[in-house]
N, C-alpha and C positions, 0 to 999 in steps of 0.2 A: 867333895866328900865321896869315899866308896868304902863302905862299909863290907864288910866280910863275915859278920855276924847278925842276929836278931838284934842282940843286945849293942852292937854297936850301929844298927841301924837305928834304936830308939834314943841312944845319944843324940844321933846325928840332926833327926828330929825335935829332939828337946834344944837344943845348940840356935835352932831357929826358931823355932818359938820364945826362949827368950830375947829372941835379937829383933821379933818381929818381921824377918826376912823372908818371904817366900821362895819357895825348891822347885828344882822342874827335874822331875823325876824320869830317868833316862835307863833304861837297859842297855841296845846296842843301838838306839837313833833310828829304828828303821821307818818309823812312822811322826819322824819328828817334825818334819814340813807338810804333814795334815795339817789343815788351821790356821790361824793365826800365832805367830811364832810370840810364846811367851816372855815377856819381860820381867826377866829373874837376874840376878846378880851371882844366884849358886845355885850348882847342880849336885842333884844325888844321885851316884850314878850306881844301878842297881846290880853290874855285871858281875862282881863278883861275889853275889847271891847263887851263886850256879851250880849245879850237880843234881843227877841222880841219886835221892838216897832211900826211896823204896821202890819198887818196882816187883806185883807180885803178876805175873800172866795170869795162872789161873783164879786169881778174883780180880782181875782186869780191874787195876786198880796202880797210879803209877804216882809218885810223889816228885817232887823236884823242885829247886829254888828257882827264884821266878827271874833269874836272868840268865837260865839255862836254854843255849839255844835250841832252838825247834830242828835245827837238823840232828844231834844227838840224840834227843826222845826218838824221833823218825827211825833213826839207827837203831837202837835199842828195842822196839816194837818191829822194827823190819826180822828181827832176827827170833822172834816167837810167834811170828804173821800174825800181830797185830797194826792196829793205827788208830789216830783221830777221827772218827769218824765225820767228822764234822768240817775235816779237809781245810784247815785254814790255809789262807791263800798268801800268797808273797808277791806284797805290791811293791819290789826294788824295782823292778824295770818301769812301772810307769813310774814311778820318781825319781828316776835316772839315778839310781845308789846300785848298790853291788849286792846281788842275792845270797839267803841262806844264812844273813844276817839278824833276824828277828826272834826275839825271845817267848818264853810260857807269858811272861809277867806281861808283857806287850800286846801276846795277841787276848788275854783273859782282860786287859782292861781296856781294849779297846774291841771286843765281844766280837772277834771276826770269825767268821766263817766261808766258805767256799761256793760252790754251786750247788753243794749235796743240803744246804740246809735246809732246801724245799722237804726234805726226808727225815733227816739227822739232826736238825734245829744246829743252834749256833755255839760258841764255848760256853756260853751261861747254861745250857743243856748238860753241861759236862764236868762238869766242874764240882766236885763232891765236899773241898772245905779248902781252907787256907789261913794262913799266918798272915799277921801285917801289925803294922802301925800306923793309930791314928795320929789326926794333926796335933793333938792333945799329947803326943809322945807318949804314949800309952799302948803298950803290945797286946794282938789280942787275936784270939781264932775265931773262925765260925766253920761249923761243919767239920766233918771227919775224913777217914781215910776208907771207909767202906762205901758200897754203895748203897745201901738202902739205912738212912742215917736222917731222924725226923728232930734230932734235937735243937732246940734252940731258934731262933729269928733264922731266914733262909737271907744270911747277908752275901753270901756266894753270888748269886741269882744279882744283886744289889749292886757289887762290887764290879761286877763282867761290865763295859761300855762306859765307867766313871773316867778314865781317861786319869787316872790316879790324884783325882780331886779330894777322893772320899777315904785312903788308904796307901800307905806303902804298902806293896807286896813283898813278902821275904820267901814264901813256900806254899805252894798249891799243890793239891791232890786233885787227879782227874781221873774222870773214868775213860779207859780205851776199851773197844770192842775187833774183835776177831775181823781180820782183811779179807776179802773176798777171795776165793781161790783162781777163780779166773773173771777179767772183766775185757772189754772194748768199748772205742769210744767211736760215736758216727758223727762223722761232719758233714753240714748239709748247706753247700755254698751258694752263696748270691741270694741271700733271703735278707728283707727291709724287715726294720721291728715287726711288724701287722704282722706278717708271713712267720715270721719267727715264733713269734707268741702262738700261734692257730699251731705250727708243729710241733711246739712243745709241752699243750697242753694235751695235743690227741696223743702225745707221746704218754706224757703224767697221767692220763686216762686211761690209757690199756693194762690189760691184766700181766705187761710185764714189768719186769722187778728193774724200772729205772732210777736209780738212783742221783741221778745229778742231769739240769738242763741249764743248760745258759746260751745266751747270745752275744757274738763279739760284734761293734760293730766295725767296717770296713778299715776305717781311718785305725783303731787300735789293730786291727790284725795285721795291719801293714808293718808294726812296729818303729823300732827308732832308724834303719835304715831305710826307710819307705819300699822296703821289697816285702812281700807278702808271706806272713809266717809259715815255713815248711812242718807242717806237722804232719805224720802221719794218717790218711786218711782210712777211713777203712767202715765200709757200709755194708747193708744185708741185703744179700738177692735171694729173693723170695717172690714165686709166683703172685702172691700177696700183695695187696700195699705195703709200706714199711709200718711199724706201728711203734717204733723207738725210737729217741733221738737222745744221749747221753752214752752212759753206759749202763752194760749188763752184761753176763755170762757169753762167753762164745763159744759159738759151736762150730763144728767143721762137718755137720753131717750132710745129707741133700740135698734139705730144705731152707738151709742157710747156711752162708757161707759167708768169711771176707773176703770181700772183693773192692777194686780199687777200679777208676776214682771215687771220690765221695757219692753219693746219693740223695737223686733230688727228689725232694715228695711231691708224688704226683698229685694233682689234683680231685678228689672226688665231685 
């Protein structure tokens, strides 16, 4: 079943509920081999739910069907510098599928977020109202299209990390906020968890504006050819200790600077 409307998504739902049949609810499958793989006989497949159809920048405020993928929003926000802030991540590569694949509806029910959540919190942070159908085949909203919207039960909040147990998605409103104008990222190699955790809190602890820490550990940064990921590296030299590890603004004046290779933190 793919439905192409609200209204014939609430069919599609009544159709099994009189059959008694359970659904396994699919946008594009990106996170479909999380878990235990569901034993269903029919899928509702939510893809072509898809499109932008509000989208305002200046009340950062973006609407779209929930099998719209995340690289079109991306594009659309890329082009008024905005974003998610909340950076959901795309886990195709560790589950060997093909990236760029993953939908709104995908990542608001399974409430992902990035590295930046230590700051930004996760999609259920974001998420200002949406469309759906319950199992009851019964359509129904919660929340709105603005952002500062106290009406009704916070089922938004509810619905983010259900894993579409509690809801079909057909359309989400989120909030996006304004993209940094300039960032870099520092990597800081050959560090064990312990080591990692100590630089990334005296990072999270300094008065600068870091917004994302995370730790790979060795085996994943090697990736799927076991050659070690080339990413650009790029660290601050600074008479100083270093007092950041993620990102933040860059600057090119005298007191800091990119410079290459990565940067190891010293010891106090």
């Amino acid at each position: 079943m793919q439905p192409t409307t609200l209204a014939g998504l609430v069919d599609a739902v009544s159709w099994a509920l009189e059959r008694k049949a359970p659904l396994e609810l699919v946008g594009a499958g990106s996170k479909r081999t999380i878990g235990r793989p569901l034993q269903t006989a029919d899928v509702l497949d939510l893809s072509e739910l898809a499109g932008i159809s509000l989208y305002e920048p200046a009340e950062l405020v973006l609407t779209a069907g929930a099998g719209t993928k995340l690289a079109e929003i991306e594009a659309a926000l890329a082009e008024a510098g905005q974003c998610l802030a909340f950076a959901p991540p795309d886990y195709a590569l560790l589950l060997g599928l093909e990236p760029g694949q993953q939908t709104l509806g995908g990542i608001v029910a399974a409430n992902l977020a990035g590295s930046r959540r230590l700051t930004a919190g996760a999609a259920r942070d974001h998420v200002l109202g949406f469309h759906g159908v319950s199992g009851r085949g019964e359509a129904f909203k919660s929340g709105g299209k603005v952002v500062k919207n106290v009406t009704g039960y916070d089922l938004s909040k509810l619905i983010c990390g259900s894993w579409g147990t509690l809801a079909a998605l057909a359309e989400i409103s989120i909030k996006v906020l304004p993209r940094a104008e300039a960032e870099t990222t520092l990597l800081l190699h050959g560090l064990d968890a312990a080591a990692a955790v100590t630089a990334m809190s005296r990072a999270l602890g300094s008065p600068q504006e870091v917004s994302a820490a995370a730790w790979l550990p060795a085996r994943l940064a090697a990736g799927r050819g076991g050659q070690a990921a080339r990413l650009p590296p790029c660290a601050w030299k600074d008479s100083r200790p270093p007092s950041a590890i993620g990102r933040r603004p860059c600057s090119n004046s005298s007191r800091a600077r990119c410079v290459r290779p990565a940067l190891k933190l010293p010891n106090r």
